[in-house]
C-alpha distance (Angstrom), angle and dihedral (degrees) to the residues before:
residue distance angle dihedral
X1 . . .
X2 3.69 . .
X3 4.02 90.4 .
X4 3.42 94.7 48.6
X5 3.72 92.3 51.6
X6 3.96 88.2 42.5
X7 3.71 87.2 54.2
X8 3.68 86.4 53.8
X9 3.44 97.3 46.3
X10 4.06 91.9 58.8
X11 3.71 85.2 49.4
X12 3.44 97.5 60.0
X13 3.95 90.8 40.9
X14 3.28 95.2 57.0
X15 3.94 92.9 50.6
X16 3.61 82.9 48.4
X17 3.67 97.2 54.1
X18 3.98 91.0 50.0
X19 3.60 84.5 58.7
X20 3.68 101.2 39.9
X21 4.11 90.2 49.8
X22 3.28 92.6 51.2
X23 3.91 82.6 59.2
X24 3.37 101.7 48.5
X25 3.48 102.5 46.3
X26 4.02 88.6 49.9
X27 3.63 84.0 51.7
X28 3.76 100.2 45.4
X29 3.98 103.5 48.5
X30 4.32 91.1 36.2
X31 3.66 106.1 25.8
X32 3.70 87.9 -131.2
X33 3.80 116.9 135.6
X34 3.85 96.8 -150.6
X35 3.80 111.8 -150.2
X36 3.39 95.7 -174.5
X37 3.74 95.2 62.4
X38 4.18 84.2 105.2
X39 3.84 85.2 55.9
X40 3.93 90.0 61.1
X41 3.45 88.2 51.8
X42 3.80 100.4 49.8
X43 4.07 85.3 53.6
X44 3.47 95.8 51.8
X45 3.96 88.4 57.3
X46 3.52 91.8 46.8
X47 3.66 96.3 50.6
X48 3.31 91.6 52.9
X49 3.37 92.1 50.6
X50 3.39 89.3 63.2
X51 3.70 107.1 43.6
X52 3.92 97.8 41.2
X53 3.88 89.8 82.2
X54 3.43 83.4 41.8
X55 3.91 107.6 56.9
X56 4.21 114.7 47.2
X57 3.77 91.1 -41.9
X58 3.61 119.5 -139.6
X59 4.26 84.5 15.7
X60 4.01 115.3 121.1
X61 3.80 93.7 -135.0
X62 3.66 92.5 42.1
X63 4.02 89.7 58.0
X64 3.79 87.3 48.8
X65 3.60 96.3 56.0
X66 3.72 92.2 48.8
X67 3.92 86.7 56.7
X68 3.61 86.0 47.3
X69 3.99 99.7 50.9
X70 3.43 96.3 38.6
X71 3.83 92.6 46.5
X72 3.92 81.0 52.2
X73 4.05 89.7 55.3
X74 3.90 91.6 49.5
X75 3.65 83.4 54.5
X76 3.50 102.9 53.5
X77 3.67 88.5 45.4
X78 3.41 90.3 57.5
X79 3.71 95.5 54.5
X80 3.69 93.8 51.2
X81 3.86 86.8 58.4
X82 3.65 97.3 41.3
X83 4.34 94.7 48.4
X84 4.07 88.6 38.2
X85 3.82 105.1 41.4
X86 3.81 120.4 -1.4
X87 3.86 89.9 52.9
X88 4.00 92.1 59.9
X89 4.18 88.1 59.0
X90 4.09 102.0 41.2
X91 3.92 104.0 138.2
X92 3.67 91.1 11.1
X93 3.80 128.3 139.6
X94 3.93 105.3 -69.9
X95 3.97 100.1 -119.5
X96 3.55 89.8 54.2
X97 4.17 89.4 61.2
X98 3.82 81.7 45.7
X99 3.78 100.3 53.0
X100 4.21 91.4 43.3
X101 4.18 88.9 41.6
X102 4.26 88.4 48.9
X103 3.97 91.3 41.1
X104 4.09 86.1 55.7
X105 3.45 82.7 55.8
X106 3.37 109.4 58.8
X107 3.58 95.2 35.1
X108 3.85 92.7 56.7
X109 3.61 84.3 49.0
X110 3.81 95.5 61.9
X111 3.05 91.4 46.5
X112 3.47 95.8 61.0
X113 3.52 86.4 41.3
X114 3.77 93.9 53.7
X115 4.18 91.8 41.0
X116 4.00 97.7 39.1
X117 3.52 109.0 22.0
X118 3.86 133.0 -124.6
X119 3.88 90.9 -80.4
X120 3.68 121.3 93.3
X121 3.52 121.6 -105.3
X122 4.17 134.6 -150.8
X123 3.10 131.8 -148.5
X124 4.02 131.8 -145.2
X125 3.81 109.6 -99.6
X126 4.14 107.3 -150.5
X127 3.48 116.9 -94.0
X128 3.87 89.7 -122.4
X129 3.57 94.1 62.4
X130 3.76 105.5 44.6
X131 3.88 91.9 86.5
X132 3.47 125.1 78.5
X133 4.11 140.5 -120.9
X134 3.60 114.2 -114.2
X135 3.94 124.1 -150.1
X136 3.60 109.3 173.2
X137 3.83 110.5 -53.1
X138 3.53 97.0 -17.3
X139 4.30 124.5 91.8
X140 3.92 109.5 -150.0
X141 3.95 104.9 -167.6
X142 3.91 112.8 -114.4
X143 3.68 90.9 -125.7
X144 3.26 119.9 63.5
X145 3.88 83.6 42.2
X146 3.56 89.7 58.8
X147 3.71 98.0 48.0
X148 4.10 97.3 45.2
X149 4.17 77.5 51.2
X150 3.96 88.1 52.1
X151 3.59 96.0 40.8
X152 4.10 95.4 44.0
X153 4.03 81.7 59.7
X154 3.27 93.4 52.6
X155 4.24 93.2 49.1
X156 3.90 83.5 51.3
X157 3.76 95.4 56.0
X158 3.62 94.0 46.4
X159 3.61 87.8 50.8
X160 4.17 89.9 53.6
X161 4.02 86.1 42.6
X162 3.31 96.4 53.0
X163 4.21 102.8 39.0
X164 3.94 105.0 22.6
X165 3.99 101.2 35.3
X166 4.03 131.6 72.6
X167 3.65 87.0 -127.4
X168 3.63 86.1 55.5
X169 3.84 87.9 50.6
X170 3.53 91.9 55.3
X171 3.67 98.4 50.0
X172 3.77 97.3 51.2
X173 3.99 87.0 53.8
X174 3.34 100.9 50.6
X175 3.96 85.1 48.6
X176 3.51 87.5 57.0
X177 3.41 111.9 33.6
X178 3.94 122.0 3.4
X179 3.43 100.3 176.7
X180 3.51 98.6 58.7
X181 3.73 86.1 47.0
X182 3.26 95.2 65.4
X183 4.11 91.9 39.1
X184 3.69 89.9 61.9
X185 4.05 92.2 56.4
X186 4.51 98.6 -100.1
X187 3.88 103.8 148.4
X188 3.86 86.9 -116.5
X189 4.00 92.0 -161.2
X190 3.96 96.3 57.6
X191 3.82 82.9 48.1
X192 3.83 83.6 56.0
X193 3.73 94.8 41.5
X194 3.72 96.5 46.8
X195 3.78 96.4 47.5
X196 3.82 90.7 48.3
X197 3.72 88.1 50.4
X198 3.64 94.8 52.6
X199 3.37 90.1 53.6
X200 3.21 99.4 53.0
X201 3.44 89.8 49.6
X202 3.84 90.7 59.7
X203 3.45 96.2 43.6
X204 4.53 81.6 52.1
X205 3.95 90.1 52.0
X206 3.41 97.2 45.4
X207 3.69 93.5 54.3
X208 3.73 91.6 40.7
X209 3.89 94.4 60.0
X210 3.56 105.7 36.3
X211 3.78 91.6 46.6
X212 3.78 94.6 88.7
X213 4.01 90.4 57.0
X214 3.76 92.7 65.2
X215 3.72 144.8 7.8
X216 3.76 118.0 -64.0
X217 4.14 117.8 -141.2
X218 3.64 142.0 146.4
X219 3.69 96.5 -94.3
X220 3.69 92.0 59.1
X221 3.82 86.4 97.8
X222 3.42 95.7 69.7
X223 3.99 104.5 42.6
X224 3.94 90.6 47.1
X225 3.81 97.2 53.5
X226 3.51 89.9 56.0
X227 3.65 91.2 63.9
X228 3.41 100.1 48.0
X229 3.92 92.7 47.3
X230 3.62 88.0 58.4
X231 3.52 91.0 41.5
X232 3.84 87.0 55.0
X233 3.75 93.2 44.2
X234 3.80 98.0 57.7
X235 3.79 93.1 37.2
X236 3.98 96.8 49.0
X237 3.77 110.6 -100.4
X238 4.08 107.0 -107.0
X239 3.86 83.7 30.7
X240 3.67 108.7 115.3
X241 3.67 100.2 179.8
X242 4.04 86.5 41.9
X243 3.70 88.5 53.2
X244 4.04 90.4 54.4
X245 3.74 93.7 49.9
X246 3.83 88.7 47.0
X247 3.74 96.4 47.5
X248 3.90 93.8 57.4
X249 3.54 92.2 39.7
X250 4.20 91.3 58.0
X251 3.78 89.5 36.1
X252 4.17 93.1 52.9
X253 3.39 85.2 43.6
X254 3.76 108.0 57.0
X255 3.92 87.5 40.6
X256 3.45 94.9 55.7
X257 4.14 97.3 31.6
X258 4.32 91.2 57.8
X259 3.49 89.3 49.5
X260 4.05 96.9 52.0
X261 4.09 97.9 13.3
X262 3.76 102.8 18.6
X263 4.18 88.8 169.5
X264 4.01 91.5 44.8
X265 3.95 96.3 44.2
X266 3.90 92.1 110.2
X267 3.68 94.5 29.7
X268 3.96 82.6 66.6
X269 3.43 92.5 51.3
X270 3.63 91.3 49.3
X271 3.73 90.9 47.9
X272 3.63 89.7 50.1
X273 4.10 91.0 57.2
X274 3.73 92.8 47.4
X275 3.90 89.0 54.3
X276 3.41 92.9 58.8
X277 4.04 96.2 44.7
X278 3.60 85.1 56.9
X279 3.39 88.8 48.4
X280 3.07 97.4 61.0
X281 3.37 109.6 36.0
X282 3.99 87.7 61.7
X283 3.89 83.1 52.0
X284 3.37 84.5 61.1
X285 3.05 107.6 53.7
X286 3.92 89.3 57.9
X287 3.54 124.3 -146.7
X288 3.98 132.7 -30.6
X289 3.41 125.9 -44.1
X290 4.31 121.0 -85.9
């Protein structure tokens, strides 16, 4: 029982990590802290939702491509926002990003509300992954296997991106130094534009292949970008390898805390992100006193 929940726990980790990179790197090449990353996500399951039936239903590569093309759509929608309102408030104070992030929020979420309902909402697993993988006596589910497969080829083309590319290149200057960016000749607003639309584009596929594991509704905005704020909190927002590491850690530990402290899961998650605060505060502070 505890593998099987360990298994689920890297699942959700690694769904969690799409979401939570998408996050930082928003955050570390425009300084924005996007609130309605969790919105992005909530699309992409809905989208999905809707073309599953839609594409080769009940088909492996059909699901795939609806996680695909609906990740796309979150993508697109995210440019539109990012070239027609986050643009007009780079450098701006910080709680007016909040208020424009938190209004994209809730008017995504009626949206939703309007479009889908209030109910909750399933959606088709593939028939190819509703069996299980058996080792020994114990029955791992097919699923979350597959999508900690999909979402560990997703880390490893980020990583090529973002160390082997030009693109890549780009991205980590801008992180680092902006100005000079822009000194040397880089377009520094498609820089912007294309790292907000791969974001959103993570925070779309993440959505989209986690969403048959649970129910899908229009609050889902809201309890998912709580994980991945924690998630960028303990790994170091704008750290990518950080957010990884944090991401499994908060995904093995809600698996394994509802199966041992199912009213405590989150407070263990919590516990875990005040740890490392204190952590590194006292780091910090450096060493004694002269």
């Amino acid at each position: 029982m505890v593998l099987i929940q360990l298994v689920n726990g890297l699942m959700e980790g690694m769904t969690l990590f799409l979401i939570a990179s998408g996050l930082t790197l928003i955050f570390g090449v425009t300084r924005i802290i996007n609130f309605a990353h969790g919105s992005f996500y909530m699309l992409g399951a809905f989208l999905t939702y809707e073309l599953v039936p839609l594409i080769a239903p009940g088909t492996l590569w059909g699901f795939f491509v609806a996680v695909a093309v609906s990740a796309a759509a979150v993508s697109a929608l995210g440019v539109l926002f990012e070239t027609t309102v986050l643009r007009r408030i780079y450098g701006k104070d910080g709680i007016l990003q909040l208020i424009v992030t938190v209004a994209l929020v809730l008017i995504i979420r009626d949206l939703v509300r309007m479009t889908w309902g209030a109910n909750s909402v399933s959606v088709q697993m593939p028939d190819a992954l509703m069996g299980a993988l058996v080792v020994g006596d114990t029955y791992f589910p097919l699923f979350p296997i597959a999508i900690f497969a999909a979402g560990l080829i997703v880390v490893l083309a980020m990583i090529w991106v973002i160390y082997f590319t030009r693109a890549g290149i780009l991205l980590r200057a801008g992180t680092d130094d902006r100005g000079m960016v822009a000194l040397l000749g880089v377009n520094e607003k498609l820089i912007f534009t294309a790292v907000f639309a791969a974001g959103a584009f993570l925070a779309g596929l993440a959505g989209g292949l986690s969403a048959p594991y649970g129910e899908v509704n229009y609050l889902l905005d809201t309890t998912i970008i709580v994980s991945a704020f924690i998630v960028c909190v303990i790994g170091g927002l704008g750290n990518l390898y950080g957010a990884l590491a944090g991401a499994l850690v908060v995904g093995v530990t809600k698996a394994i805390g509802v199966m041992y402290f199912p009213r405590l899961s989150m407070v263990l998650i919590f516990l875990i992100m005040a740890a490392v605060l204190i952590a590194r505060s006292m780091g910090r502070q450096g060493g004694p006193a002269r």
